[in-house]
C-alpha positions in Angstrom: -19.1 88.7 -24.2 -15.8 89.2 -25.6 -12.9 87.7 -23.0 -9.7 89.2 -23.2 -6.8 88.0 -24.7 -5.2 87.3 -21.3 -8.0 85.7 -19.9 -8.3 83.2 -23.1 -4.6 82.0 -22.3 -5.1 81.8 -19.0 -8.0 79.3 -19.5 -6.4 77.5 -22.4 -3.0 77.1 -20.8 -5.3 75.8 -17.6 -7.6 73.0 -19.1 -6.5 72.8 -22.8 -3.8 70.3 -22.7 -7.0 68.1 -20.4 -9.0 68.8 -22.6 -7.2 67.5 -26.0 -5.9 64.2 -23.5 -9.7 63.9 -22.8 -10.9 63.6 -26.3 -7.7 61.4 -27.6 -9.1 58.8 -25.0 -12.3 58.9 -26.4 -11.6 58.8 -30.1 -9.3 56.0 -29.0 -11.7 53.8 -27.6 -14.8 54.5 -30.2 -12.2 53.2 -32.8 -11.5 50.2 -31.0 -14.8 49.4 -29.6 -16.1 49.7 -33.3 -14.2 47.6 -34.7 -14.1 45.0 -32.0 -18.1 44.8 -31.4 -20.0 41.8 -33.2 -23.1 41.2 -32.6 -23.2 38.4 -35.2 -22.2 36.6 -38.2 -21.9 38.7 -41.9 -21.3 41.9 -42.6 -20.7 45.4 -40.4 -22.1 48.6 -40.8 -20.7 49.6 -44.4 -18.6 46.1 -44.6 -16.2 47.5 -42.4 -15.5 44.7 -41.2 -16.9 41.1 -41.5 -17.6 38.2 -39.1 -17.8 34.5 -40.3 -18.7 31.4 -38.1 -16.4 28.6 -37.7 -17.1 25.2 -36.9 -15.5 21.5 -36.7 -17.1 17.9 -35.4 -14.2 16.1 -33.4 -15.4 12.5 -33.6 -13.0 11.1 -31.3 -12.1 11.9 -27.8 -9.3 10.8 -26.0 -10.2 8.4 -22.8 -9.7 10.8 -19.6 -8.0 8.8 -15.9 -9.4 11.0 -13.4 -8.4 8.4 -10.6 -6.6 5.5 -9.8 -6.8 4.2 -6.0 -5.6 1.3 -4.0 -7.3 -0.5 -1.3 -9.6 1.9 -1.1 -7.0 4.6 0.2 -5.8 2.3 3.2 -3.2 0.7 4.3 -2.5 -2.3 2.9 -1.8 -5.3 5.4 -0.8 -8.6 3.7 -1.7 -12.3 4.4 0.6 -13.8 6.3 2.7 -16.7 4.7 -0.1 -15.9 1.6 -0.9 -13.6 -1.2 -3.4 -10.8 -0.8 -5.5 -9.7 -3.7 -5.1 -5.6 -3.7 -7.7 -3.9 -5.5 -7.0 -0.7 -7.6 -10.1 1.3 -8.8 -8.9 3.1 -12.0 -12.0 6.3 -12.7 -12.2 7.3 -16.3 -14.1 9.8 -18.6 -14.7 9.3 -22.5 -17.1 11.9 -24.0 -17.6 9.4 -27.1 -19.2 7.2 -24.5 -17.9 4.7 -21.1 -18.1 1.9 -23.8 -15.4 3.3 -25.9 -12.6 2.6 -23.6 -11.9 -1.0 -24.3 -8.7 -1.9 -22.5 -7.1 -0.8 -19.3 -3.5 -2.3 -18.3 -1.4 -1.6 -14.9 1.5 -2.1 -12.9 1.8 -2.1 -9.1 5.5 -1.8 -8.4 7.5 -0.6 -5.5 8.3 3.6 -5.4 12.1 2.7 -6.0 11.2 1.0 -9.3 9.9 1.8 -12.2 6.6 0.7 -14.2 8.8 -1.2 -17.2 10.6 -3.2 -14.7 10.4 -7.1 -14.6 8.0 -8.6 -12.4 8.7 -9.1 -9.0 7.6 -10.3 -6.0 9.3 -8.0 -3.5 8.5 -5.1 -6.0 6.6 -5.1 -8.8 3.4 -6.6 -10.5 1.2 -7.1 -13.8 -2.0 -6.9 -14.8 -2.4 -6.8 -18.2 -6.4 -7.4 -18.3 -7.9 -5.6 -15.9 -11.9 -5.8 -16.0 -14.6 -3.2 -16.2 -16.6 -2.8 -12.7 -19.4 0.1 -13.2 -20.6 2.9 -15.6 -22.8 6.0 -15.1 -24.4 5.3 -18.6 -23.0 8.4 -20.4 -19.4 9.3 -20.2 -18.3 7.7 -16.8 -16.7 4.4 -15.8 -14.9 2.2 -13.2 -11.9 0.0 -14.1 -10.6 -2.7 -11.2 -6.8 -3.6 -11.8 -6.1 -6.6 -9.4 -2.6 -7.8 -8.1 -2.0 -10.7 -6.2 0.7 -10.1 -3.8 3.1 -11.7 -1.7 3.5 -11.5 1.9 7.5 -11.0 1.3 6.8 -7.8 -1.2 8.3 -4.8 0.6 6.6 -2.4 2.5 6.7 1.2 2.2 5.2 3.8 -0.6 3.8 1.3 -3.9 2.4 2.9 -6.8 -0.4 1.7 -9.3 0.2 3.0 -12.8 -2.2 2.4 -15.7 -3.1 3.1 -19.3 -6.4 3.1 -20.4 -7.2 2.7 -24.2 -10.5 3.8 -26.4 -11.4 2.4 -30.4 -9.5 4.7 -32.0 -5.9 3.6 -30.2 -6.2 7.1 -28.2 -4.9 6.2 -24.7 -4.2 8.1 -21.4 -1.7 7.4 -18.6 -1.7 8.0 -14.6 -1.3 6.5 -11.6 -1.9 6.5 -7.9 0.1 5.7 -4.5 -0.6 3.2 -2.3 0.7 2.3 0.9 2.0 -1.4 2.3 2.5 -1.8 5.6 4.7 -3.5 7.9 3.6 -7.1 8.4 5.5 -9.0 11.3 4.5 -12.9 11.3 5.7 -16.5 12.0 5.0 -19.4 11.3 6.2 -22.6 13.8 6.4 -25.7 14.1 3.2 -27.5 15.1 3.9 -30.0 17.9 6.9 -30.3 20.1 7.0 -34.0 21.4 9.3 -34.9 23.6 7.8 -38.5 23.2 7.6 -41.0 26.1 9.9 -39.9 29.6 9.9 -41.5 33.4 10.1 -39.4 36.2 13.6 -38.1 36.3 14.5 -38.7 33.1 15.9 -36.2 30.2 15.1 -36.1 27.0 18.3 -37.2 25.4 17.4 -35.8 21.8 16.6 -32.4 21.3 13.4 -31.7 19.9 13.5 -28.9 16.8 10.7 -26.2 16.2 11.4 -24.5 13.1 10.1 -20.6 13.1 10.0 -19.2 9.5 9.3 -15.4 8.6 5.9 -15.4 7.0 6.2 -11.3 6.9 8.0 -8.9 4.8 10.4 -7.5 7.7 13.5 -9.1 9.4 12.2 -10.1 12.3 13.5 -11.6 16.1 11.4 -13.9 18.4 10.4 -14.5 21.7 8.7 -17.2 23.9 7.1 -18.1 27.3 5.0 -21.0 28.6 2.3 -22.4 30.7 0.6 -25.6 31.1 -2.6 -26.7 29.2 -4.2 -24.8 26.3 -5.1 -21.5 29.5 -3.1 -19.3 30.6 -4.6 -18.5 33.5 -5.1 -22.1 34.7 -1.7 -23.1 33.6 0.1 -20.2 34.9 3.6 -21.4 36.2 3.5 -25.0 34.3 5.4 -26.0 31.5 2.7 -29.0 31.2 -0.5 -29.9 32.7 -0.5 -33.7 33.5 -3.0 -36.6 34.1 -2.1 -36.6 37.5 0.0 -33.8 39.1 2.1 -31.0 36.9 5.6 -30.3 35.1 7.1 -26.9 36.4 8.3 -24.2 34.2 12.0 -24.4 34.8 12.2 -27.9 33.5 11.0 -26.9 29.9 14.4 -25.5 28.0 15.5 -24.1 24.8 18.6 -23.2 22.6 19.4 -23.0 19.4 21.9 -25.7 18.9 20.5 -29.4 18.8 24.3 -30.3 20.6 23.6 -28.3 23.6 23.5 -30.4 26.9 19.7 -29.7 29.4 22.1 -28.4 31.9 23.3 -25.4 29.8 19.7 -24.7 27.9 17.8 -21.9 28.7 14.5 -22.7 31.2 11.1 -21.0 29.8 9.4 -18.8 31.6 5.8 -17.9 32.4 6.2 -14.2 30.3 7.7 -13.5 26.8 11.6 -13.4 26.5 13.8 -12.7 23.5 15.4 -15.4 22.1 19.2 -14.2 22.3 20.5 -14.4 18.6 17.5 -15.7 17.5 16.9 -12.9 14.0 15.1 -14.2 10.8 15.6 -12.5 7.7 12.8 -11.0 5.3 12.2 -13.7 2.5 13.6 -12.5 -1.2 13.3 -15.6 -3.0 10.1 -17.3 -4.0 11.1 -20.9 -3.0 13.2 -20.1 -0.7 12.1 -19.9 3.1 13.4 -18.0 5.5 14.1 -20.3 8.9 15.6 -20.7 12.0 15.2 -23.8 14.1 15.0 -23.9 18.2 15.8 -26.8 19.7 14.4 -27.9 23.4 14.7 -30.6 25.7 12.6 -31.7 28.9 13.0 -32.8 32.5 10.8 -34.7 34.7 11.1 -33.5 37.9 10.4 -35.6 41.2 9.1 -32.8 42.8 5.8 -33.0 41.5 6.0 -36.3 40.3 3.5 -36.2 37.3 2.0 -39.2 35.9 -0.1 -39.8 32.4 -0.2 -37.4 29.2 0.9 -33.8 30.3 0.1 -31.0 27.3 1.5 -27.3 27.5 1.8 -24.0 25.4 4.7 -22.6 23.9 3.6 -18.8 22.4 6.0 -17.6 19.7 6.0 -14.0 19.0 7.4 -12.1 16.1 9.2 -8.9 17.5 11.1 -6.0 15.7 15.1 -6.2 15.7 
């Protein structure tokens, strides 16, 4: 059947121009999919075009730090007055084997510092052999980077950083955070002895109790009393006695050796601040930071007491 010349460009103008779009997209894509298709090494379909495998052996891998972290990931709380060994676990990967990393260094320095700084004790440490703990037996191992550190070193944000270092010199670099915390302690003077005293009598010399700051914050201090080594049974006591008691009012403190008993201030049975009484946060290694109190005694006829008489003083270290 013959159409007619109108019906032909009617059709054409309708679908030709979708038609030749059509088959541009498919000579399009058989060109490119021709070409691109391998389906493996040597020679195409009428070496038009060619494939050729490549290959290389890399004999040395560089040592991977997947991890590094401090105390376990808690808090670290210091000794008191002491140093505290803080443990950083440093994980690492070396596909030539765990053996092949054969040195791992670190610092653990303060966040305000920096890794290259001079050791420290307030804020930064070395470790420049730090020892091998575990292995998985194929490409896996455990490092331990131990610091000792001061009670003094400041608390706040820390960070661990560490190289680790295979047989070929290849090395890898990273570090971890680690947190120190506040420590608030004191250390006192052992014994206050107010020596041998008669009923009614003073002590004429004031009797000193040093308190230093064994923490790494400034710090002020409080007291209170009671008689005996219980606070229970020497509630209201200064001093339990061989026979009869001292009361609580006639135990006193200041912080001046020169002040007279009259003027002092009593102690009582719950914890007070001492009034000006602020110890700063130790900086220097051989250099202490103490304050003194100084107290005197009075043996009151009231009660009278006879023999040795023993009492508690309780200092306690207190934010400013």
């Amino acid at each position: 059947m013959i159409l007619s010349r109108k019906l032909r460009t009617s059709f054409w103008n309708r679908w030709g121009n979708r038609i030749l779009l059509t088959s541009g997209i498919f000579l399009f894509l058989f060109i490119i999919l021709k070409g691109a298709l391998v389906t493996s090494w040597g020679a195409g379909t009428n070496y038009q075009n060619f494939s050729v495998k490549t290959t290389v052996n890399v004999t040395n891998a560089y040592p991977e730090i997947l991890n590094v972290s401090c105390f376990n990931g808690q808090a670290i709380i210091l000794a008191a007055g002491s140093t505290m060994t803080v443990n950083c676990t440093v994980r690492l990967r070396d596909y030539n084997g765990w053996n092949d990393i054969n040195m791992v260094n670190g610092t653990f320095y303060y966040y305000l510092n920096e890794s290259d700084d001079p050791d420290d004790n307030n804020t930064h440490y070395t470790n420049t052999t730090c020892s091998q703990s575990s292995n998985d037996g194929q490409y896996l191992v455990n490092w331990t980077c131990s610091f000792n550190v001061w009670y003094y070193a400041n608390n706040g944000t820390w960070r661990a950083n560490v190289t680790a270092n295979d047989s070929y010199a290849k090395t890898d670099n990273d570090y971890g955070n680690a947190t120190i915390s506040a420590l608030l302690a004191l250390n006192v003077t052992n014994v206050i002895d107010f020596g041998q005293l008669a009923v009614t009598e003073t002590s004429t010399e004031a009797i000193s109790a040093n308190v230093t700051n064994f923490g790494n914050v400034p710090m002020n201090v409080s007291v209170y009393g009671f008689g005996g080594n219980d606070s229970t049974i020497g509630a209201g006591f200064a001093m339990l006695c061989a026979q009869r008691n001292i009361t609580l009012p006639n135990e006193r403190y200041d912080l001046s050796s020169a002040t007279i008993y009259d003027d002092m201030t009593p102690i009582t049975g719950s914890s007070v601040t001492i009034p000006g009484l602020k110890i700063e946060k130790q900086t220097l290694h051989d250099t202490l930071m103490t304050n003194s109190t100084y107290w005197r005694i009075h043996i009151n006829v009231s009660t009278n007491p006879f023999g040795v008489c023993n009492g508690t003083v309780v200092f306690s270290a207190i934010s400013p």
